[in-house]
Each structure stands twice: as C-alpha cells, then as structure tokens.
LOLOTOR-373659 format. One line per 8 residues: number of its first residue (from 1); their letters; for each residue x negated, y negated, z negated of N, C-alpha, C. Coordinates in steps of 0.001 Angstrom, whole numbers, padded with zeros to 6 digits. Atoms other than C-alpha are relative to their C-alpha. Layout:
// LOLOTOR-373659
NUM = A = X Y Z X Y Z X Y Z | ...
***
This chain:
// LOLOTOR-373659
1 = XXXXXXXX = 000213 -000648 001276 -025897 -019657 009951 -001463 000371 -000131 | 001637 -001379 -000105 -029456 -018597 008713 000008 000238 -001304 | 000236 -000876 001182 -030491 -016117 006724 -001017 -000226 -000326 | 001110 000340 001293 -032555 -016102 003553 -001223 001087 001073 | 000953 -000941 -000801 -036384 -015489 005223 -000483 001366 -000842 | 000929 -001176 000487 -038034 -012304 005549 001170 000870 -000178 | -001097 -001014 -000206 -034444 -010447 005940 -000382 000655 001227 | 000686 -001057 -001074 -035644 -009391 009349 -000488 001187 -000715
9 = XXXXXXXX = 001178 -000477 000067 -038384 -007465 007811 000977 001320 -000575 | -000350 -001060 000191 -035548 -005687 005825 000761 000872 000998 | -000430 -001392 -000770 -033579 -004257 008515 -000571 000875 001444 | 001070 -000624 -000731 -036797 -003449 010344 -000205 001279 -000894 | 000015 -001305 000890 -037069 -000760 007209 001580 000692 000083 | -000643 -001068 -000225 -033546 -000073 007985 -000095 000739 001577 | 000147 -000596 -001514 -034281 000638 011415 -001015 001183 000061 | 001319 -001214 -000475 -037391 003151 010763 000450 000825 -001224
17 = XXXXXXXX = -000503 -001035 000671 -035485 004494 007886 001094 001109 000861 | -000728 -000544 -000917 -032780 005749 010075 -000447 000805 001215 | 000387 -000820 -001166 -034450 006860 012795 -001863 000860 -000708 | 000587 -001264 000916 -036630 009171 009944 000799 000918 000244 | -000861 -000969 000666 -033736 010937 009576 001204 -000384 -000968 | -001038 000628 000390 -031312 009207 007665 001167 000180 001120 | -001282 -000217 -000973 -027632 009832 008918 000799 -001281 -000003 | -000802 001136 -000669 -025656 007139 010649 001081 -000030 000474
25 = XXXXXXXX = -001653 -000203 000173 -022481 008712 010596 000302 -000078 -001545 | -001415 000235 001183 -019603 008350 007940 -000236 001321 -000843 | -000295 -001121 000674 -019760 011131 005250 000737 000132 -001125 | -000344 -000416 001325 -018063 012148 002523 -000919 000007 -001105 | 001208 000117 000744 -019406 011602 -000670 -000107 001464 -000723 | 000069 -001093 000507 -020741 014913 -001990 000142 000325 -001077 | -000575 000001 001674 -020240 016460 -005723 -001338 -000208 -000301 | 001312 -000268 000514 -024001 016087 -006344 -000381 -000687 -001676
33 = XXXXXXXX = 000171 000672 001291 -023490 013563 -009787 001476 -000292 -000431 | -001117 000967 000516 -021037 011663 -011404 000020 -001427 000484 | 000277 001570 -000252 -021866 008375 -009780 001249 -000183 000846 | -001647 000453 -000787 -018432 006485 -008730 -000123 000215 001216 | -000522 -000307 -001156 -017133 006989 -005241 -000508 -001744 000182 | -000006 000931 -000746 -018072 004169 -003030 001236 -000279 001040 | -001439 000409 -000531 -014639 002439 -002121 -000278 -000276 001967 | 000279 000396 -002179 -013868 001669 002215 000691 -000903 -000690
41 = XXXXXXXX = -000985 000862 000217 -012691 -001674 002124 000214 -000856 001127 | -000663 000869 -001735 -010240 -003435 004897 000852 -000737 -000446 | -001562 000422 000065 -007683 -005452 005481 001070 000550 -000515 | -001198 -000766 000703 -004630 -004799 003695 001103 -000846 -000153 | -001183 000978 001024 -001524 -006218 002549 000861 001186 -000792 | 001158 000877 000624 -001713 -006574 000082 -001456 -000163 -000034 | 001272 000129 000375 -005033 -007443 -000160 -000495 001336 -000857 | 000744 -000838 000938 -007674 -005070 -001620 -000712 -001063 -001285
49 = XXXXXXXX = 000850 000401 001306 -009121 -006191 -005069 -000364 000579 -000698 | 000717 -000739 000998 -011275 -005537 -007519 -001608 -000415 -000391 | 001696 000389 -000409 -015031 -005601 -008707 -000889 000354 001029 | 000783 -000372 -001132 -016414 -003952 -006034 000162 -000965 001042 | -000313 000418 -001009 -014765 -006498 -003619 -000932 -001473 -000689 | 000767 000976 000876 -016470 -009046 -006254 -001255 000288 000447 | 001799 -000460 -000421 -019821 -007637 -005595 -000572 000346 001189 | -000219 000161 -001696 -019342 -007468 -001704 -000426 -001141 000046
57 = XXXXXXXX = -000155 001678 -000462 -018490 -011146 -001926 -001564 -000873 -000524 | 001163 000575 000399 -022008 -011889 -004043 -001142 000186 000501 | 001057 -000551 -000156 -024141 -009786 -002582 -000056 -000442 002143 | -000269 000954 -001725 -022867 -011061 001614 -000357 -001680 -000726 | 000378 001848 000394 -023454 -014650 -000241 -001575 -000028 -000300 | 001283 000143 000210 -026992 -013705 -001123 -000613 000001 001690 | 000470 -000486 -001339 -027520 -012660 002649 000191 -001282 000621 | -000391 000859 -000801 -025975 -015607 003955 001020 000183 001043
65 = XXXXXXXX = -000951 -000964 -001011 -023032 -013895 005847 001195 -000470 -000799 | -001879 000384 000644 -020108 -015241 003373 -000197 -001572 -001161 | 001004 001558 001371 -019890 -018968 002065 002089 -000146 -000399 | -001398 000108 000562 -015815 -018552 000399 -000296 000337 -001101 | -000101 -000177 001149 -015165 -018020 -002929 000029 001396 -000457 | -000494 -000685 000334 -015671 -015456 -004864 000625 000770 -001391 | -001352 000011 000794 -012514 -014189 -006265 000791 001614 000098 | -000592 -000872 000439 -012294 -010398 -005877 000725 000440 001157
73 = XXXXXXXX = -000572 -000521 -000695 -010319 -009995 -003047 -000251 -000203 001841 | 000424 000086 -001075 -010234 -009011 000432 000503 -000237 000917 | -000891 000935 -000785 -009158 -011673 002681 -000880 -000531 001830 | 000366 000280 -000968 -009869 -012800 005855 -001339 -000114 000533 | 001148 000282 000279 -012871 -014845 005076 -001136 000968 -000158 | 001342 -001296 -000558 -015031 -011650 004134 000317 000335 000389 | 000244 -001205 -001237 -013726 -009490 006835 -000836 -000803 001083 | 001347 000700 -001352 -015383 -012472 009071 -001495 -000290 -000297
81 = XXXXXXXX = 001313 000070 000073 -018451 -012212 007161 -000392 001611 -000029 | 001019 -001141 -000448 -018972 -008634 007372 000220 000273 001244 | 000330 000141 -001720 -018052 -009015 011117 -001565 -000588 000808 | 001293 000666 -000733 -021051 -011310 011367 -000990 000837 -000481 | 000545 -000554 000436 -022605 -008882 009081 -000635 001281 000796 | 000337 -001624 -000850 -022038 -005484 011552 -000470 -000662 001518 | 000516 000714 -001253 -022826 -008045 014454 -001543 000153 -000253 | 001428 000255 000319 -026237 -008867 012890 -001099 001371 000330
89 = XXXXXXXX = 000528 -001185 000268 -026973 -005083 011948 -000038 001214 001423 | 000233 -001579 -001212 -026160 -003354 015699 001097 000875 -000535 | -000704 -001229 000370 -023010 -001729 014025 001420 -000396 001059 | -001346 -000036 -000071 -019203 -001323 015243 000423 -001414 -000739 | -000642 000882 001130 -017982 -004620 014395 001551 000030 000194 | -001984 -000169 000784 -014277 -003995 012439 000152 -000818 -000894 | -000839 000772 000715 -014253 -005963 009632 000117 000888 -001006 | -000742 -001067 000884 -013959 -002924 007548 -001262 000259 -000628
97 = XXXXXXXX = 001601 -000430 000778 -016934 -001989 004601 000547 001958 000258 | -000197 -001254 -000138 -016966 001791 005834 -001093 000721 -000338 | 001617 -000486 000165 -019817 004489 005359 -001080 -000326 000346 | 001260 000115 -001500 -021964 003511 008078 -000128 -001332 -000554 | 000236 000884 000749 -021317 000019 006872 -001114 -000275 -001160 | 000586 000145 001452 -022058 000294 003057 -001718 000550 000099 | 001319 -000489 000156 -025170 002263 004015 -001320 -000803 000780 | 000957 001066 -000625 -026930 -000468 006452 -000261 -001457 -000860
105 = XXXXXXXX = -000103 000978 000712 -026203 -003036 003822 -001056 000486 -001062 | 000781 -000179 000722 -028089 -001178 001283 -001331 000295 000431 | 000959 000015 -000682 -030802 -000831 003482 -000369 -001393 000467 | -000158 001178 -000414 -030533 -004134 004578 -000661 -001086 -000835 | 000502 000871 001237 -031381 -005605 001243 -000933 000822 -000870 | 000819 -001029 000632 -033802 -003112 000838 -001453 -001559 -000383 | 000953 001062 000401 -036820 -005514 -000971 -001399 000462 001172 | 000970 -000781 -000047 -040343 -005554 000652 -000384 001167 -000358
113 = XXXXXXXX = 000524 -001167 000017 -042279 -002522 000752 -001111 -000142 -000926 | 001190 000576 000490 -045242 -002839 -001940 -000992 000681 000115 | 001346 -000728 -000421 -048586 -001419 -001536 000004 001781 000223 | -000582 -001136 -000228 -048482 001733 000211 -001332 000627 -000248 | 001204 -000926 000722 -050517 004813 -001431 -000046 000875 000660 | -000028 -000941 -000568 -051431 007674 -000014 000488 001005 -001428 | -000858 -000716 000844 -049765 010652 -001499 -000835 000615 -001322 | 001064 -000418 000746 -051201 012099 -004592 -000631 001650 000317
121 = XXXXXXXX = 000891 -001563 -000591 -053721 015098 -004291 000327 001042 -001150 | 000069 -001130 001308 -053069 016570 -008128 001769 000559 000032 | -001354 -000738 000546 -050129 018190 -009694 001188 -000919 -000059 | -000928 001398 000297 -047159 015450 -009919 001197 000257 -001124 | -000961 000089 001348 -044891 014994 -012913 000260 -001361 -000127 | -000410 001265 000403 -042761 012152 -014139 000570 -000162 -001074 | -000887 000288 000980 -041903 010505 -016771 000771 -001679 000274 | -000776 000908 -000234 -039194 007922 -016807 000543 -000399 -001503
129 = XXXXXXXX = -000543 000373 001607 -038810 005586 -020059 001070 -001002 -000125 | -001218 000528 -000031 -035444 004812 -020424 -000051 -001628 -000440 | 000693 001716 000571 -036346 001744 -022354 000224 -000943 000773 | 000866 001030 -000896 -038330 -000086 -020260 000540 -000084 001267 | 000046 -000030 -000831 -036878 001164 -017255 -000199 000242 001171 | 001265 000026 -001311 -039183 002282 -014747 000226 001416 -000455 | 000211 -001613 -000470 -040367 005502 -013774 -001390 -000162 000471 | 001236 000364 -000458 -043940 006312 -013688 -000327 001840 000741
137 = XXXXXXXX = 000495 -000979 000105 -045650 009223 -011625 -001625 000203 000060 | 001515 -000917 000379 -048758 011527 -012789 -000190 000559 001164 | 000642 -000758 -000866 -050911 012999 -010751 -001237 000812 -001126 | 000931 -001289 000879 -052797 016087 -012697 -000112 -001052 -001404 | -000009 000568 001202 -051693 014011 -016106 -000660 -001654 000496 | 000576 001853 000500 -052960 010276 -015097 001231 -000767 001030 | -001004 000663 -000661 -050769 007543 -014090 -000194 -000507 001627 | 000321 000095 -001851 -050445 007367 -009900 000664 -001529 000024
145 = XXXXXXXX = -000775 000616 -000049 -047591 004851 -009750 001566 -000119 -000453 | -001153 000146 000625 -044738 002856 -011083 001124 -000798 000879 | -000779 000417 -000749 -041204 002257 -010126 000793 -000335 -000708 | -001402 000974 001337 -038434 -000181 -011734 000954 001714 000540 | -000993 -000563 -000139 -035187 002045 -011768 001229 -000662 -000864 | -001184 000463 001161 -031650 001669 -013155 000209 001222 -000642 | 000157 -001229 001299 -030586 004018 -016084 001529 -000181 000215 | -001466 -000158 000349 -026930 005328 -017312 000599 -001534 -001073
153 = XXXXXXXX = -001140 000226 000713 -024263 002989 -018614 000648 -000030 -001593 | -000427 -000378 002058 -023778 002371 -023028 000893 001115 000407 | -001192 -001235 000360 -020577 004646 -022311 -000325 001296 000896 | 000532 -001238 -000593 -022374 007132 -019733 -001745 000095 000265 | 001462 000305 -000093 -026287 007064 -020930 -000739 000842 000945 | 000566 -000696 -000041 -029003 008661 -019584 -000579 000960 -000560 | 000456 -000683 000866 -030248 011914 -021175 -001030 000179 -000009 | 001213 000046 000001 -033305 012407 -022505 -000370 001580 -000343
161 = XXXXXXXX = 000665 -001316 -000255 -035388 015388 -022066 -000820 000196 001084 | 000999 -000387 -000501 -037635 017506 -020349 000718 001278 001055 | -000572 -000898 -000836 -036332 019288 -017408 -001207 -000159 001617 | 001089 000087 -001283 -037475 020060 -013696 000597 -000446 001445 | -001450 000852 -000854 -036276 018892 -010317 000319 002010 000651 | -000551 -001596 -000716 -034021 022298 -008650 000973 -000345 001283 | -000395 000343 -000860 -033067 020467 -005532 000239 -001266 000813 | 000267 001509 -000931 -033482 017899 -003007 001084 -000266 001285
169 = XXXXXXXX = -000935 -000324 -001119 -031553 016850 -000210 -000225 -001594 000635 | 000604 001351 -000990 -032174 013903 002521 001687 -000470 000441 | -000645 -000010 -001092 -029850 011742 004258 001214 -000896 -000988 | -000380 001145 000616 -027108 008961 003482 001025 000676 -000770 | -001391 -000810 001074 -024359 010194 000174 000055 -001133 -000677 | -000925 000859 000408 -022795 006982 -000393 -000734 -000455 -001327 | 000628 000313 001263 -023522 006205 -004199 -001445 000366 000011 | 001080 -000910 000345 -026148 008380 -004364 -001435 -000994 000787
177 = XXXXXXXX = 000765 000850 -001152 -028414 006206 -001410 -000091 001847 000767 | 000350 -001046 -001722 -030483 008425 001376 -000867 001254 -000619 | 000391 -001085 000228 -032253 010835 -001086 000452 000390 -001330 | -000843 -000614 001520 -031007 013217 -004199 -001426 001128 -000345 | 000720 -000958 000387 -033163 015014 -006338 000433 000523 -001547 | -001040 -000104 001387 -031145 017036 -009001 -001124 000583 -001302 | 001264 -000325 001190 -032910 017686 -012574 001051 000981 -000397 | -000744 -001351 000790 -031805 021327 -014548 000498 -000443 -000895
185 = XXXXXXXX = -001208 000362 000783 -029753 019282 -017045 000657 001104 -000188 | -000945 -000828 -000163 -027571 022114 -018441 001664 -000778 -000807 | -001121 000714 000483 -024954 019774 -019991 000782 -001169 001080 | -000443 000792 -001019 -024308 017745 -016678 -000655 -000139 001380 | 000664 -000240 -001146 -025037 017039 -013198 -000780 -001739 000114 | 000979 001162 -000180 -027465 014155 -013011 -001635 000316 000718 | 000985 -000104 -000852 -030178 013627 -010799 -001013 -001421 000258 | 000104 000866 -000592 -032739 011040 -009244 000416 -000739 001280
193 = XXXXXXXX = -000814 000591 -001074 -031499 008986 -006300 000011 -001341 000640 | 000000 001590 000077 -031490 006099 -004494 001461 -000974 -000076 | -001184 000379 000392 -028568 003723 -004319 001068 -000897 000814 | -000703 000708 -001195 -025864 002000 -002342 -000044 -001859 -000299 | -000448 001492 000759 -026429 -001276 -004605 -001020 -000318 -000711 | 001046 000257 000193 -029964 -002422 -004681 -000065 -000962 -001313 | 000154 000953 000883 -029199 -005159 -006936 -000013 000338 -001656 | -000694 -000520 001738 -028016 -002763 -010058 -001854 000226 -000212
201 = XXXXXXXX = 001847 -000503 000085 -032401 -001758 -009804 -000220 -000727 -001626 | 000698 000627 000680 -033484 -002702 -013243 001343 -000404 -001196 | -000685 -000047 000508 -030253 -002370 -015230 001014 001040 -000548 | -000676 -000802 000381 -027928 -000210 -017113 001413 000255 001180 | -001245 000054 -000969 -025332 000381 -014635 000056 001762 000949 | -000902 -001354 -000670 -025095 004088 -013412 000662 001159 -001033 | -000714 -000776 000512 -023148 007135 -014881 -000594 000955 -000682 | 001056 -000537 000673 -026298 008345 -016074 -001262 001022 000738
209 = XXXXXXXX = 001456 -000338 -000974 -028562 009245 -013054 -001273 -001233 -000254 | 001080 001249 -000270 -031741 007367 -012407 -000152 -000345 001434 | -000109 000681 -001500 -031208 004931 -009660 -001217 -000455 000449 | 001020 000419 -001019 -034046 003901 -007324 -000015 -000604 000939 | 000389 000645 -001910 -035069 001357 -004041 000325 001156 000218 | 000015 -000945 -001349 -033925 003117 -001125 -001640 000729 000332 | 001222 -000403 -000268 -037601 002814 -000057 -000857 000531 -001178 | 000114 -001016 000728 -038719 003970 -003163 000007 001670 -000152
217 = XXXXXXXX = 000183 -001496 -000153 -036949 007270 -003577 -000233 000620 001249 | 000439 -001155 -001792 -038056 008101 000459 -001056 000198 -000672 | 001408 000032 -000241 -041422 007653 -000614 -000369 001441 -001536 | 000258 -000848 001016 -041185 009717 -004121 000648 001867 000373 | -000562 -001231 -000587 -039282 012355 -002241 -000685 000789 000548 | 000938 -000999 -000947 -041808 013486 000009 -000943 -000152 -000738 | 001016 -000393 001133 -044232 013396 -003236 000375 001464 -000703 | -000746 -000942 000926 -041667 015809 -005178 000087 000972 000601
225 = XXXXXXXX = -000276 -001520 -000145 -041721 019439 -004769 001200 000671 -001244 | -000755 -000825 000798 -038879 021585 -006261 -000525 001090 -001360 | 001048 -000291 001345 -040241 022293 -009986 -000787 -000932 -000479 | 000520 001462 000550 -041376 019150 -010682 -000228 -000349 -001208 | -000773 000452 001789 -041388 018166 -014492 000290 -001105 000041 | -000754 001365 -000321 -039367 015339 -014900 000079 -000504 -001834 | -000384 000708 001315 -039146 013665 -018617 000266 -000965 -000471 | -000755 001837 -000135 -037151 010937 -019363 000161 000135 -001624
233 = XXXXXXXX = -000320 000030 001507 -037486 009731 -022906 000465 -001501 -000152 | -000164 001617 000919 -036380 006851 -025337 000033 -000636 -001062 | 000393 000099 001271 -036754 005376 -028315 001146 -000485 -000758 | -001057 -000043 000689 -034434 004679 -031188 000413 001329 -000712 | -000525 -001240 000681 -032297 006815 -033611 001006 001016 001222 | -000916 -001257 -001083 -031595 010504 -032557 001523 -000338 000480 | -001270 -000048 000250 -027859 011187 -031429 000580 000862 -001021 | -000170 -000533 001056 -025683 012766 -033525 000085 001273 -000546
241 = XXXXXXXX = 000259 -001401 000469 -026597 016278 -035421 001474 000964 000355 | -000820 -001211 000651 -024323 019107 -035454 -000193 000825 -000998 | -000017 -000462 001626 -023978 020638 -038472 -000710 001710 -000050 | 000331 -001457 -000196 -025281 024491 -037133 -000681 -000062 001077 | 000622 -000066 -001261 -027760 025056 -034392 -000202 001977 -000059 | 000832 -001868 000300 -028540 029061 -033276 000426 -000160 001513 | 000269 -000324 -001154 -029182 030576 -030080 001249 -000087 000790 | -000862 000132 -001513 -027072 029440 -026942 000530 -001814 -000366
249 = XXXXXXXX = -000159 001692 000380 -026582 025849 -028698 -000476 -000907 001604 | 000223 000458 -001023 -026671 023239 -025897 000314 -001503 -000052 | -001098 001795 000047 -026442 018882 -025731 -001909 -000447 -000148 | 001039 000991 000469 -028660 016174 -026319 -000434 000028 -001717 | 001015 -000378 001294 -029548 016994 -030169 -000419 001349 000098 | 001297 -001045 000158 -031092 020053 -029191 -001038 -000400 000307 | 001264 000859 -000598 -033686 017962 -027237 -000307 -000498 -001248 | 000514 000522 001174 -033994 016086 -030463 -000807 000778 -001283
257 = XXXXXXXX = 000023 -000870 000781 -034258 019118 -032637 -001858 000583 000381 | 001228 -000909 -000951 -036985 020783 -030034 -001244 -000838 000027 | 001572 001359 -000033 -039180 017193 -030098 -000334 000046 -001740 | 000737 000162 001431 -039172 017202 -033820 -000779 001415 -000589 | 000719 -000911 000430 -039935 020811 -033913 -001526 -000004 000390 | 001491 -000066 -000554 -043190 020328 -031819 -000433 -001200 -000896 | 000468 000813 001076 -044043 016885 -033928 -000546 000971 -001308 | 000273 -000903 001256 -044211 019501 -036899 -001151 000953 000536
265 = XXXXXXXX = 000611 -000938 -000121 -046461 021671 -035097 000074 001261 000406 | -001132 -001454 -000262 -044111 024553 -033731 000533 -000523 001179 | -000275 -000494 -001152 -043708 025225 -030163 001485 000361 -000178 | -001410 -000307 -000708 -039876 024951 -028915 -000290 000947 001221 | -000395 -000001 -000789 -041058 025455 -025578 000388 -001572 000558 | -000395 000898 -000748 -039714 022898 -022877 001205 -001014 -001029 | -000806 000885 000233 -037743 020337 -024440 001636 -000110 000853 | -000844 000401 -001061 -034640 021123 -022181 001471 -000184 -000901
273 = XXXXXXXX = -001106 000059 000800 -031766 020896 -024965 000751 001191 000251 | -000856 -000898 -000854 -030846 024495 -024308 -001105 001148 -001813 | 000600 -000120 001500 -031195 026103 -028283 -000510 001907 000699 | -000128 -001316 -000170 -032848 029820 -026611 -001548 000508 -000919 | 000958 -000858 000676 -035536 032434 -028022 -001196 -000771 000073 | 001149 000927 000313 -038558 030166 -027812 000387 -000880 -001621 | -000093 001341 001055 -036659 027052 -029968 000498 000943 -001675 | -000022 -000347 001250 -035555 029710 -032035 -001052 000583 -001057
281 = XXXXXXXX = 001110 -001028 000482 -039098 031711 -032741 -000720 -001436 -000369 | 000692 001412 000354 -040220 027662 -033188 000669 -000156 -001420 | -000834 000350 001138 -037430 027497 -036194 -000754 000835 -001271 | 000696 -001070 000747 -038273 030864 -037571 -001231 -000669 -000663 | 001829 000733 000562 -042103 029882 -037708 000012 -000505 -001178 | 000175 001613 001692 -041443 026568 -039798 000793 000761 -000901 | -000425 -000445 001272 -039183 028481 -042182 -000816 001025 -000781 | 000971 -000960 001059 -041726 031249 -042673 -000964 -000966 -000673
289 = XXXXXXXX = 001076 001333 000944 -044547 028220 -043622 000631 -000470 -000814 | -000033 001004 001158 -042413 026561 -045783 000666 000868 -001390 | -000514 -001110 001023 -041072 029617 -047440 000984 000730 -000247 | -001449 -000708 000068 -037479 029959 -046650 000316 001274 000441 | -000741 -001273 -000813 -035676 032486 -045311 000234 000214 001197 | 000286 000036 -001596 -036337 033413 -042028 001515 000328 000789 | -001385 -000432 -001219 -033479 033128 -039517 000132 -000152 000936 | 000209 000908 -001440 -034120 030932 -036562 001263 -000494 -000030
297 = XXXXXXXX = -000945 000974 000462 -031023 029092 -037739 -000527 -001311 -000612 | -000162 001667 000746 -030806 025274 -038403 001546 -000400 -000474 | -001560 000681 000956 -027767 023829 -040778 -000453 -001139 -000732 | 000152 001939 000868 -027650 020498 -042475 -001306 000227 -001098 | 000982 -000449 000565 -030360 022009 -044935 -000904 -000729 000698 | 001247 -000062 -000795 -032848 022363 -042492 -000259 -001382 000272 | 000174 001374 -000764 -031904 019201 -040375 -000670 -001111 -001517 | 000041 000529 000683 -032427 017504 -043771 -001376 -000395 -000100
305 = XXXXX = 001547 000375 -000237 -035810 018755 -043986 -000690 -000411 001050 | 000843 000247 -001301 -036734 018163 -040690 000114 -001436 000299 | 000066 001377 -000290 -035687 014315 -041019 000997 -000386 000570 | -001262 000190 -001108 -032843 014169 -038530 001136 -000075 -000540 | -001144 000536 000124 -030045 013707 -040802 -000543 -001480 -001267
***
C-alpha cells in the first residue's frame, strides 16, 4: 500500500502536537457548543450506517488505507483499513473509530504547516468574514495573518457580531478538535475551535462555531488572551426585525439595529446583540436629533426610519 506523499510529515505534527499537551486518552465530549457528537464506530450486526461512516470511507480513501466502496456502512473492509490505519499511527489496533482514534486521524490529515510567524507584539483582535470565510488577525488594528475556516450550516448559521473571547481550554473534545475558545454570545454557546474533520475547512458545515486547522487554532490559541475582540460579520440583508426593541431585548437583530445605529452616527456601544443602557442612550440620541419623542424605544416606526424594515 502507499500513501499519498508528504503524509509522514503529517503525523510528525501529530506526534509534536500530542506530546505539547494534547490528550491521548478517550474523553467525553464536553457541553462547550452545539457541534454534533462525534459517533464510535465498530463492528456491529447489524452493521453501523450512515454519513459519518460515508465520510470515514472517503476520507481513509484519500489516505490510502481503504480501496472498497463507498456505501455508508461498516463492514469488514473498513474495520481492515482502520486496522492498517491504527497500525500506521502507533495506536491500539481494534478496528473500532474510537476517541483516541478519531483524534489521530484529524491530526493525521492535518495539511502542511505554512509560514511560521512569530507571535504578534500589538494588541490582537479578529475579525472573521463569514462570506469569504477566513479569519483574519490584527495586531494594534493592521492585518497580522489569515486563516481559511468553516462557518455555521444555512439551518444553523453563524452569528454575526461583536463579542469577546471568555474562555479557552486545551486538549482533544472530539468535534470541537484540540483547542476551544468560547465568544460572550448571549443567545448561544458558540465558540472558535479546531476540528475532528479537516476536510469541512472552507465550507458551511458546522452548527455555527468557527471551525479551524488543528494546527491553526494551536497556533491562534497561544496568540489569544481572554478578552479578545472577536467580530464576525457578513454581508447581505439583515435578519428578521421584531416589531419592539427596549432594554433587555436580545438575538441577532439587535446586532443589526446597534450597526445601523453607529452608521447613523450614535454610539450603541459594542455591537453584542444585547438591547442595554448604552444601545438605548444611542436610540434616545437619534430621536432627540430628529425630533421625536424621546424614549430609547424602537417599533416598526423607527425601524422604518432607520431602513431595516
């Protein structure tokens, strides 16, 4: 059998990832997002099936470790290619995709490493444009470096706003990859992260975190300090209004509300979709300039004037 060249090289990065610090036992996957559970998959009878056993079978065929069809299920054939697979890698060979498994595989197919920077010296902030994709970070406002990522899912997007990071955490969590860095979202738990499924990099496909290379988020991790600003925007029409905004309001059209109030010239505050005494003394403001009636209330009126419906 040989493998596609220059695979060495990747599980030479899983080998110095792991012995960073990365864990090499089995864990549970933690509550840290919404990102699906990473299935164990074995022998069975019946058979296991499904897409995940689909995307086993494509992603061991890119490696060179499985030349059967694939058809979804889990039969003989791949348990003897991820045998040759945990042979290759130095693991327990079973036959079985387990934690320890799934997490040398995604390391495994970790891509080259690309030009390595030294860390930045200024302030660091990111913005991440849903769009396009990527994720770029600042250093004291100028661009340091950029990183592809994957984004949320049409039916579980990514949100856009301006939040900060309020927690980090090292070490292998299944979906998640080997590092988590959660953003103050107050409408959900989403975070940055790396990923068990290198290949999704550069596509809509998570639950609405921002996925990352393994080697990637190591390297942005030990950039990121807790308080970070993080801003993930995108372009297109807002989502959809609510008909009343006032203090304790909370979602993705307050973010919308809070960007059009600063466009106008009126200080929200942070963009975090969280309607409090700043976004409201920003409302106020524009109603005293334009003449109305001061309330720090928005209703279909307002939104009207402000463009958003």
């Amino acid at each position: 059998m040989q493998l596609r060249h220059g695979l060495v090289v990747g599980w030479i990065v899983v080998a110095l990832i792991i012995s960073q610090g990365v864990s090499a036992t089995p864990e549970t996957r933690s509550g840290l997002c919404n990102c699906e559970a990473v299935r164990l998959l074995s022998m069975r009878s019946p058979p296991l099936k499904g897409p995940d056993v689909v995307e086993l079978q494509e992603r061991l065929t890119r490696l060179g470790f499985y030349r059967g069809p694939i058809d979804g299920i889990y039969g003989s054939t791949l348990a003897q290619a991820v045998k040759k697979m945990q042979a290759t890698l130095g693991l327990p060979v079973n036959g079985k995709m387990d934690e320890r498994t799934w997490e040398a595989l995604a390391l495994y197919e970790t891509r080259p490493a690309g030009a390595l920077l030294s860390p930045p010296t200024g302030e660091i902030s990111i913005l991440v444009d849903i769009d396009t994709q990527t994720l770029i970070v600042y250093s004291d406002g100028v661009p340091y470096k950029l990183y592809p990522v994957a984004i949320g899912k049409p039916e579980s997007p990514t949100p856009a706003g301006e939040w900060v990071i309020t927690e980090k955490a090292a070490g292998w969590q299944g979906a998640t990859g080997i590092r988590w860095m959660r953003l103050s979202n107050p409408w959900g738990s989403y975070g940055i992260h790396g990923t068990n499924n290198p290949m999704s990099i550069g596509q809509m496909a998570s639950a609405g975190c921002v996925r990352m290379f393994n080697e990637d988020v190591a390297e942005l991790y030990e950039w990121v300090n807790i308080g970070a600003l993080v801003v993930l925007k995108r372009g297109g029409t807002v989502s959809p209004m609510r008909a009343l905004f006032k203090t304790g309001a909370v979602g993705q059209d307050v973010v919308y509300l809070q960007w059009r109030l600063r466009q106008l010239g009126f200080d929200p505050g942070r963009a975090d979709g969280v309607f409090g005494e700043e976004t409201a003394r920003a409302v106020a403001a524009w109603q005293k300039y334009r003449g109305l009636k001061v309330s720090g209330v928005v209703d279909e009126n307002l939104l009207f004037l402000f463009g958003l419906l």
